[in-house]
LOLO-484994 format. One line per 4 residues: number of its first residue (from 1); their letters; for each residue x negated, y negated, z negated of N, C-alpha, C, CB. Coordinates in steps of 0.05 Angstrom, whole numbers, plus 5000, padded with zeros to 4 digits. Glycine has a CB too. Example, Ala and Ser with C-alpha at 12.3 -4.5 7.8 and 13.67 -1.06 7.14 Angstrom:
<pts>
1> as> 4736,5114,4844,4754,5090,4844,4736,5066,4844,4774,5089,4819  4743,5045,4858,4727,5021,4857,4742,4999,4843,4718,5012,4886
</pts>
This chain:
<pts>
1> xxxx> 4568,8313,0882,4555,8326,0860,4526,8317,0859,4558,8356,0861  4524,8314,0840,4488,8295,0828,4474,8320,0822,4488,8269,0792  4449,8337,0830,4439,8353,0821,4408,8341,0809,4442,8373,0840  4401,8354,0784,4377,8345,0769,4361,8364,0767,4381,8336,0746
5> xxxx> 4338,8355,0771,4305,8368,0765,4295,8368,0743,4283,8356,0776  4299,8388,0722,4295,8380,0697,4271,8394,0684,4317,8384,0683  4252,8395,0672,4234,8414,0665,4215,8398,0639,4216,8423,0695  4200,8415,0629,4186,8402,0613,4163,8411,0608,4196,8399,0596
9> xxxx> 4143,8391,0601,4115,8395,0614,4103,8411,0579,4097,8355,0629  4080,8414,0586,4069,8429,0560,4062,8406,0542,4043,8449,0565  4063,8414,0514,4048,8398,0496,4021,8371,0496,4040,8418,0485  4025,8355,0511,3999,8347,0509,3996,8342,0541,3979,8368,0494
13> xxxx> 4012,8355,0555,4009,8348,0583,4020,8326,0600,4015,8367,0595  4003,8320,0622,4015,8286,0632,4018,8296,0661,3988,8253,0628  4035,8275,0673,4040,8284,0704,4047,8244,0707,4074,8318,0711  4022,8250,0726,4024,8215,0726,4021,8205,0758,3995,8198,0706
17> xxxx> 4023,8183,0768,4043,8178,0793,4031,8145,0790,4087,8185,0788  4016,8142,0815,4002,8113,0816,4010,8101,0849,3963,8117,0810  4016,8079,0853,4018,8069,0877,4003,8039,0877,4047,8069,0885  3987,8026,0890,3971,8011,0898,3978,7995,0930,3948,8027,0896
21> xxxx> 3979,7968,0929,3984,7959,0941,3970,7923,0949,4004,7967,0934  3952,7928,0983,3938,7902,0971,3941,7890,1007,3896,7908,0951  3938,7860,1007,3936,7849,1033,3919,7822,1022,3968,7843,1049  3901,7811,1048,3886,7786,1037,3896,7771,1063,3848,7788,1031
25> xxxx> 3875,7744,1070,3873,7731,1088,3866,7736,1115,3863,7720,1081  3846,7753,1116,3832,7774,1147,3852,7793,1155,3801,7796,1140  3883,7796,1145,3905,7797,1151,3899,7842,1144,3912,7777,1186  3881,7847,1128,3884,7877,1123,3901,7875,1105,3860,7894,1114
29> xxxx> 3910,7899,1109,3937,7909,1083,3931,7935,1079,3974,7908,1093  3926,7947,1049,3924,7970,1047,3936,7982,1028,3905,7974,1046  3943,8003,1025,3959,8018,1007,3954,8049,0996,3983,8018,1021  3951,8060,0972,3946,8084,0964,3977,8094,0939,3911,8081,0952
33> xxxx> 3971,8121,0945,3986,8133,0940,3969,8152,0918,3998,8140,0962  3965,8160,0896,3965,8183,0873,3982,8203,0850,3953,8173,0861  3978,8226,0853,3993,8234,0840,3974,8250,0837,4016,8238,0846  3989,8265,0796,3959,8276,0786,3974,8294,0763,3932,8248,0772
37> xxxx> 3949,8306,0753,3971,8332,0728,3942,8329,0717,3988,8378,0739  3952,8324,0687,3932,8343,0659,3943,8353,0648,3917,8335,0637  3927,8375,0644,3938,8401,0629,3920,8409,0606,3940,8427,0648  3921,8409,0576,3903,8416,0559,3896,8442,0550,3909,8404,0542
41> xxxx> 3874,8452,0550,3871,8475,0538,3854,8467,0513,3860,8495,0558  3878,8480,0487,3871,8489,0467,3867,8459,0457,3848,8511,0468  3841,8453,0440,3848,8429,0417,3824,8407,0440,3835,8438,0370  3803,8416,0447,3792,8405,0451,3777,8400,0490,3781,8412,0429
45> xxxx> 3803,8408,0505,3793,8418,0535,3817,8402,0550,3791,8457,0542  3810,8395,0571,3831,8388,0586,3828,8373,0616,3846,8373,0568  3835,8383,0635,3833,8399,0661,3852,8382,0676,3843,8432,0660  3846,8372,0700,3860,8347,0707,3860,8351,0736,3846,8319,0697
49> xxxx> 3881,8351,0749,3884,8354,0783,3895,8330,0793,3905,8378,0793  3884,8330,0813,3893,8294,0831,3903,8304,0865,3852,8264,0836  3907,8283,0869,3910,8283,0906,3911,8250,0907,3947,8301,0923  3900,8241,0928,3912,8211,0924,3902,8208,0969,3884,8183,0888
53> xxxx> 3921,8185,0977,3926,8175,0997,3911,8158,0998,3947,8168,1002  3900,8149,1014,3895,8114,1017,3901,8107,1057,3849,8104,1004  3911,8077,1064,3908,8081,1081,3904,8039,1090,3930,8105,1091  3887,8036,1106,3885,8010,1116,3885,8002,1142,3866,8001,1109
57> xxxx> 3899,7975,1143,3894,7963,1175,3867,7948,1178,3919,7939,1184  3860,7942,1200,3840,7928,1209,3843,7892,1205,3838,7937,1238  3826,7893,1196,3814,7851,1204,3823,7845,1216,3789,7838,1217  3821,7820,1223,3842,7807,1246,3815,7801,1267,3865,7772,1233
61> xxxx> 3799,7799,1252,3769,7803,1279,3754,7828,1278,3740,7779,1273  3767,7849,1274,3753,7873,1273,3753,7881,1311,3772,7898,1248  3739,7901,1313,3743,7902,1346,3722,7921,1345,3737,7872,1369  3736,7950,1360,3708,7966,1358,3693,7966,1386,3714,7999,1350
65> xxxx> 3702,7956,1407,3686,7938,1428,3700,7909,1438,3682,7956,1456  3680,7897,1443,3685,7865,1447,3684,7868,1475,3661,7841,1435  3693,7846,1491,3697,7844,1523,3666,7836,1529,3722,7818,1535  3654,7810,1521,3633,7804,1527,3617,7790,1492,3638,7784,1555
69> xxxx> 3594,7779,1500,3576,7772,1478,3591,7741,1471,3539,7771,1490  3598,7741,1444,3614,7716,1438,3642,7716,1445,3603,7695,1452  3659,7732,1444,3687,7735,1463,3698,7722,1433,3701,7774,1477  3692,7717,1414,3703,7699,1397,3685,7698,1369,3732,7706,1392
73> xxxx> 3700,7669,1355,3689,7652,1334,3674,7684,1313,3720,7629,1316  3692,7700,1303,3678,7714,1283,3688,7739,1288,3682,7705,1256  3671,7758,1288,3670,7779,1301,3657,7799,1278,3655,7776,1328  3666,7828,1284,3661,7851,1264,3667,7871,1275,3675,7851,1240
77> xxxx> 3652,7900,1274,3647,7922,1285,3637,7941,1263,3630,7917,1305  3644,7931,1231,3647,7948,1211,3669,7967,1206,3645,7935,1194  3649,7990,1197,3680,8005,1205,3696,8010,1181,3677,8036,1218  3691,7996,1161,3710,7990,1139,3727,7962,1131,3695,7995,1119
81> xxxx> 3718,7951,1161,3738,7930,1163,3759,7939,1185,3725,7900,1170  3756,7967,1199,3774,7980,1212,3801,7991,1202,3761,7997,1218  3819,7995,1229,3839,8018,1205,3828,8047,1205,3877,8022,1214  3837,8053,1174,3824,8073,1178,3844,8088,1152,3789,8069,1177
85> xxxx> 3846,8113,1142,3855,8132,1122,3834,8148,1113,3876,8148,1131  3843,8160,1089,3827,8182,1067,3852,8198,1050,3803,8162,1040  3836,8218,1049,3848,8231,1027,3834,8259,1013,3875,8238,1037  3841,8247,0983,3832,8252,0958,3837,8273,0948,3840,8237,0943
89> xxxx> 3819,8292,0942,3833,8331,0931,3814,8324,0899,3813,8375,0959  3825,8316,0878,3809,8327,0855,3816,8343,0835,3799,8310,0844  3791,8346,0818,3788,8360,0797,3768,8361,0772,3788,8378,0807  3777,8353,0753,3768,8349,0730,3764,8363,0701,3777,8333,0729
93> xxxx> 3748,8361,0689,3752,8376,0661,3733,8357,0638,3739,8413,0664  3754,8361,0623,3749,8343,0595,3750,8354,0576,3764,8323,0588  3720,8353,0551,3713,8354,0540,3721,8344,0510,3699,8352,0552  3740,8340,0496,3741,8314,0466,3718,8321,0449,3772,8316,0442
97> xxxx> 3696,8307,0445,3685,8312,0425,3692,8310,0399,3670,8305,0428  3671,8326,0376,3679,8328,0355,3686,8301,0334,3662,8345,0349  3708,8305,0319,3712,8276,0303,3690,8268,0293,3732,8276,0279  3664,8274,0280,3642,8267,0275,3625,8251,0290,3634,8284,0271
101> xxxx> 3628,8259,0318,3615,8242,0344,3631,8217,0351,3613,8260,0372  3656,8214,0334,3674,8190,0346,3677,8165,0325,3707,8202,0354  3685,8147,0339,3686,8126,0315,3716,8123,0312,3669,8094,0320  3732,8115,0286,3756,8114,0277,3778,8131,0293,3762,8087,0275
105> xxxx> 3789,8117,0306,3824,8155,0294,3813,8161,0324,3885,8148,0289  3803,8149,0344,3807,8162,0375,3782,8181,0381,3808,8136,0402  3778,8197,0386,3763,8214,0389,3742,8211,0418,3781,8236,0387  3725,8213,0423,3706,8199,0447,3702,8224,0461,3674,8182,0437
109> xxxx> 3697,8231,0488,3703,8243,0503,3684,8250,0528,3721,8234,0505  3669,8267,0542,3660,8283,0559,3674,8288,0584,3656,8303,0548  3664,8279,0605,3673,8287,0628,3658,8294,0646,3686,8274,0637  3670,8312,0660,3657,8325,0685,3680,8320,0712,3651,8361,0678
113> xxxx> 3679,8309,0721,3703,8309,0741,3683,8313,0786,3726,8263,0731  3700,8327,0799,3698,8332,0832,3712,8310,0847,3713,8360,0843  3710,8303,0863,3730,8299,0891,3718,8301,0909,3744,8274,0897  3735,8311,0927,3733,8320,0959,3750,8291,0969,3753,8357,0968
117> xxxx> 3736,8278,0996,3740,8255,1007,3738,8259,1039,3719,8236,0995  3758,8265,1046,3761,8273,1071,3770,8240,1092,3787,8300,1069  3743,8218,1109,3755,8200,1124,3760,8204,1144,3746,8184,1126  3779,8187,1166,3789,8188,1183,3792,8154,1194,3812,8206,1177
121> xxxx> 3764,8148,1218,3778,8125,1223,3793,8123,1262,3752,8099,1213  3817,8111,1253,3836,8111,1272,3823,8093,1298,3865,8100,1258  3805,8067,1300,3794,8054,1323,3766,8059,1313,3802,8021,1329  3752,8064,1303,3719,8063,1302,3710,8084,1318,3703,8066,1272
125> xxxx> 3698,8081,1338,3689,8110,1353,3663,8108,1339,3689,8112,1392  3653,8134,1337,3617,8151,1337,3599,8142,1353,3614,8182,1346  3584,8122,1329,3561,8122,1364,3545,8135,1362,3544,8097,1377  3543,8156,1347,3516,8181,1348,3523,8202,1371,3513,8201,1315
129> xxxx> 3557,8193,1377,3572,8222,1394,3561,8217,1423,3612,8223,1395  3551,8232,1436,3551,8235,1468,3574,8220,1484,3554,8267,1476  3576,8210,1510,3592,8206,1515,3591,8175,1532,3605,8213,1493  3600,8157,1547,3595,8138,1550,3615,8115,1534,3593,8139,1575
133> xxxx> 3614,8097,1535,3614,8068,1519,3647,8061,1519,3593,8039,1537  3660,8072,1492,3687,8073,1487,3695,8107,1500,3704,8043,1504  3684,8120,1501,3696,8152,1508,3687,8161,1477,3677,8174,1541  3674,8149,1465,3665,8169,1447,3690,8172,1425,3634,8160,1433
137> xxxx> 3684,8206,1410,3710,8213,1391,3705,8191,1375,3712,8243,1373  3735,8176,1361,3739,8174,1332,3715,8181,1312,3762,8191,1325  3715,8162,1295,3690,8177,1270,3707,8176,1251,3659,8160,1258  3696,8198,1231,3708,8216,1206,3682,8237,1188,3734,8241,1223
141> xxxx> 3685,8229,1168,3669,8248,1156,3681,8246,1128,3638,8244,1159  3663,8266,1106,3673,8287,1087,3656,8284,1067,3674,8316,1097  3663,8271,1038,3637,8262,1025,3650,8285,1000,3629,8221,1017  3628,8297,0979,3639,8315,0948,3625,8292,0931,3622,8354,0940
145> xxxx> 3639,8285,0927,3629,8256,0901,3627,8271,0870,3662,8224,0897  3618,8272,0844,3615,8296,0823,3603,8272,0811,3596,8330,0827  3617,8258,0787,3622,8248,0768,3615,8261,0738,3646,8243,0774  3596,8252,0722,3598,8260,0702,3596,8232,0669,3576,8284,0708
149> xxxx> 3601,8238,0658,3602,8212,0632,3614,8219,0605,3620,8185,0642  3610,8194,0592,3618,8196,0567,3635,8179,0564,3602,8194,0550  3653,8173,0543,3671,8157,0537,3666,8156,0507,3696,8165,0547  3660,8126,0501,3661,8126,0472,3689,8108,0459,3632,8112,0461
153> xx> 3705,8112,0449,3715,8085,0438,3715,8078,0417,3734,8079,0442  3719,8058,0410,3713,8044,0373,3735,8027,0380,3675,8023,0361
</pts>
């Protein structure tokens, strides 16, 4: 027996679903995951929730300690050439402005949008942390990014 999830969203409302997928030559591969809801209120409001994944491997010369000075050709101790993960809590609200402020049938638009950015990197240790040379914790920190703009279209 096949059982189905069936429901239906409100007037005007979107429930949208993004996957991302990338690898280069320095042999990182990274991948994100999003999923998101708008919900409109009334003619001219509309309120937008996210979550999104991201997660990456390291360089193929990344190294958050080297053996000695020169232990090879090209070397990196960036910690965004590390592996590392995030993840994405948002929230948004949109504005349509009035047809008078827009040019032809699409209506131009106001935004105010949040995210909460919680990192996590898996080999980069802290070097602000106490501790001696490779004891130190993992680094991770927590950025509120607050977006605001216009959208015109013609």
């Amino acid at each position: 027996m096949i059982s189905q999830l069936l429901f239906t969203l409100p007037r005007c409302a979107a429930l949208f679903f993004h996957y991302r997928h990338f690898n280069d030559s320095w042999e990182i591969t990274a991948s994100d995951v999003e999923v998101g809801y708008r919900h409109p209120i009334g003619d001219s409001l509309e309120l937008e929730l996210k979550v999104r994944y991201f997660q990456q491997t390291q360089a193929e010369f990344y190294s958050d300690l080297f053996p000695y000075r020169d232990a090879q050709n090209y070397m990196a101790r960036d910690k965004e050439l590390s592996d590392f993960s995030d993840i994405t809590y948002g929230l948004g609200i949109t504005y349509m402005l009035p047809a008078s402020m827009s040019f032809g049938d699409t209506r131009s638009e106001a935004s105010l949008q949040w995210d909460y950015i919680d990192f996590q990197y898996n080999n980069f240790r802290d070097p602000t942390a106490d501790g001696g040379v490779g004891s130190e914790p993992f680094y991770g920190f927590s950025a509120n990014v607050i977006r605001a703009f216009v959208s015109v279209y013609f």
